[in-house]
N, C-alpha and C positions, 0 to 999 in steps of 0.2 A: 394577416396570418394568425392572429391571437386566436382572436374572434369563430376563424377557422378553425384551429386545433381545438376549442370546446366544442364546437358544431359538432367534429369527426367524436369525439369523444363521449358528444350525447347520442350519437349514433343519427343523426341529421343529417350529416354529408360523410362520403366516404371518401379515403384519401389517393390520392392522384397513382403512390406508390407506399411501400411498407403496409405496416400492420398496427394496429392497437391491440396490445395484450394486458393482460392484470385484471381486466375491467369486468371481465363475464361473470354474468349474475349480480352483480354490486347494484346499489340502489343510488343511482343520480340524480342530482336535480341543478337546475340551474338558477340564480337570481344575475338578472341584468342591468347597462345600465338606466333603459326606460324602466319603469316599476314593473307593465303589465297587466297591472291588475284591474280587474273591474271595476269601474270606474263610479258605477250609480250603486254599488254595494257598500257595506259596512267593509271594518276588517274582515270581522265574525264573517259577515254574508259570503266574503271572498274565501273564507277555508269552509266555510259548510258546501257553498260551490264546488268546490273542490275533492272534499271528500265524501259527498254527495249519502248516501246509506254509514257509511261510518261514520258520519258528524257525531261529536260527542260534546255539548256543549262546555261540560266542565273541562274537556282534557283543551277545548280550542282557547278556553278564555286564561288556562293555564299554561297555553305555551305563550300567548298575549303578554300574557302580565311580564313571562318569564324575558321577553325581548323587549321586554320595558316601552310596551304601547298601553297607554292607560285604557282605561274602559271608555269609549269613545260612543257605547251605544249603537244607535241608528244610523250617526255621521256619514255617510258617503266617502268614502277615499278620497274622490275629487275635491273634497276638501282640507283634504291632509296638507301639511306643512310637507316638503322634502323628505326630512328623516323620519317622519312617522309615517310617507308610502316605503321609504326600503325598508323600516322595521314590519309592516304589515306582509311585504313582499318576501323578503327573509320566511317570515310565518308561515305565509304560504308555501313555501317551495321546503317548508322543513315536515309539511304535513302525510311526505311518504315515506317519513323516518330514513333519510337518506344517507348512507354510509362516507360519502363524497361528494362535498358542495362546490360546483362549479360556480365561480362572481366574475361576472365580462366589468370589469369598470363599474361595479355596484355604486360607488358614491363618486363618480364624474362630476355629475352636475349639482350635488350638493356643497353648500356655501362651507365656507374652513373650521368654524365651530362645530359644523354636526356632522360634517366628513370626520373630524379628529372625531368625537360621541362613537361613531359607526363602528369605527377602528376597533375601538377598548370595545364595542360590544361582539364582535365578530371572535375579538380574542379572550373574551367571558365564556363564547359559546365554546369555543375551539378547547378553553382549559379544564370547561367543566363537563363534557362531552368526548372528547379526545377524537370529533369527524375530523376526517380530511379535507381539508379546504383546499383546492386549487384558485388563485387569484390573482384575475388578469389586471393590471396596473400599469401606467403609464410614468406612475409617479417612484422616482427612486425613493425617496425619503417613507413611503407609505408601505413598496417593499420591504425593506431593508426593518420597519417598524414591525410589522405582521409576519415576515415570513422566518420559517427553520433553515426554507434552498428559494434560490431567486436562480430560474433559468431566464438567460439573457438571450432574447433572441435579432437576428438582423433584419433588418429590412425588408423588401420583397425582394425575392419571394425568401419568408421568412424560415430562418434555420438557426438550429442552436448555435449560439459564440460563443457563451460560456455559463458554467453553472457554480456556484457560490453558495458554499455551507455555512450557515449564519448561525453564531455559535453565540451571539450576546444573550447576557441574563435577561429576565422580563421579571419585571416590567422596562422596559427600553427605555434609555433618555436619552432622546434625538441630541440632543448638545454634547455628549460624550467625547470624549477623545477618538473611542473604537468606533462608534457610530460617525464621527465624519469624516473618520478615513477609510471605512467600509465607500461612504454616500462617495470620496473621492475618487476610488479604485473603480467604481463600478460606473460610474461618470464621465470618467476618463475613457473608458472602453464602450461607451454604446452608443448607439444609430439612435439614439432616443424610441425605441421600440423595448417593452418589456414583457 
C-alpha cells in the first residue's frame, strides 16, 4: 500500500477510488529503495544523463559535493559503496529542482552506519532547503527521527489508523524520555506498516 500511494502520487498508477489534490503543477521526484541508476556511468555521467542539453558541469559537481559524494571522477556507480549510490541517486532525482521528494525505503538495505549518515543528510537537505519530503519507512525509530507527521497506515488493503504530530526539537536524541515514549505510543498501535 505504501509503495502504492507514491506510485498514485507520481501519477504512475491511479487510484482504485478518491482523489489526489494539492499536487497540480508541483515538481516530483522520486528516490527508491533499489538506487536505479546507471550502472556503467559516473555520478556525473548519471546527471548529465539526465539532464541531457541543460547539463551544466559546474552546477552537477556542486550539487555532488553539496550531498557529500566526493569527486569520484570516471568511477562507474557499480562501484559505489551503498551510501555513495543513494547519495548519487538523491543527486539525481534532485536534478529537476523538485518541490516534493518522494523516498520509498531509500536506505533499506544500507548497513546501520550509513543508514544513520543518510538520515542527518536527508535532514541537512530538508533544513537547508525547506523541500517537502514524503518518507516511506518501515522503521519506527527512523520515523519518529526525520519526521514533523508519521501517518500510520494498516495493513492490506492499506488505510490511515493514525496520524502523529511530532513536535521534538532537532536535532533528535533517540535515547530521550519524549522520543521512547513517542517510539512506544506509536509501537504499541501498529500492524508494523508505516
Amino acid at each position: 500500500g505504501k509503495t502504492t500511494l507514491l506510485r498514485i502520487l507520481l501519477g504512475l498508477e491511479r487510484p482504485d477510488s478518491g482523489t489526489v489534490e494539492g499536487l497540480a503543477g508541483k515538481r516530483l521526484t522520486a528516490v527508491f529503495q533499489e538506487d536505479r541508476l546507471l550502472e556503467h556511468l559516473s555520478a556525473d555521467g548519471n546527471l548529465r544523463f539526465v539532464l541531457g542539453r541543460a547539463y551544466d558541469p559546474a552546477a552537477a559537481r556542486a550539487l555532488l559535493d553539496r550531498l557529500g559524494l566526493p569527486d569520484t571522477g570516471p568511477q562507474p556507480v557499480r562501484e559505489f559503496s551503498g551510501g555513495m549510490k543513494q547519495r548519487a541517486g538523491i543527486a539525481r532525482a534532485y536534478t529537476n529542482n523538485p518541490e516534493i521528494m518522494l523516498m520509498d525505503e531509500p536506505f533499506g538495505q544500507l548497513d546501520a552506519q550509513t543508514r544513520y549518515s543518510m538520515q542527518d543528510e536527508v535532514l541537512r537537505i530538508w533544513e537547508s532547503e525547506k523541500r517537502t519530503f514524503i518518507f516511506v519507512t518501515n522503521n519506527i525509530e527512523e520515523a519518529l527521527y526525520l519526521a514533523d507527521r508519521i501517518v500510520l497506515l494498516t495493513n492490506y488493503p492499506a488505510q490511515v489508523k493514525e496520524i502523529y504530530d511530532i513536535n521534538l526539537p532537532r536535532p533528535r536524541d533517540t535515547v530521550s524520555p519524549e522520543f521512547l515514549r513517542l517510539r512506544k505510543i506509536i509501537s504499541d498501535n501498529t500492524d508494523l506498516a508505516l
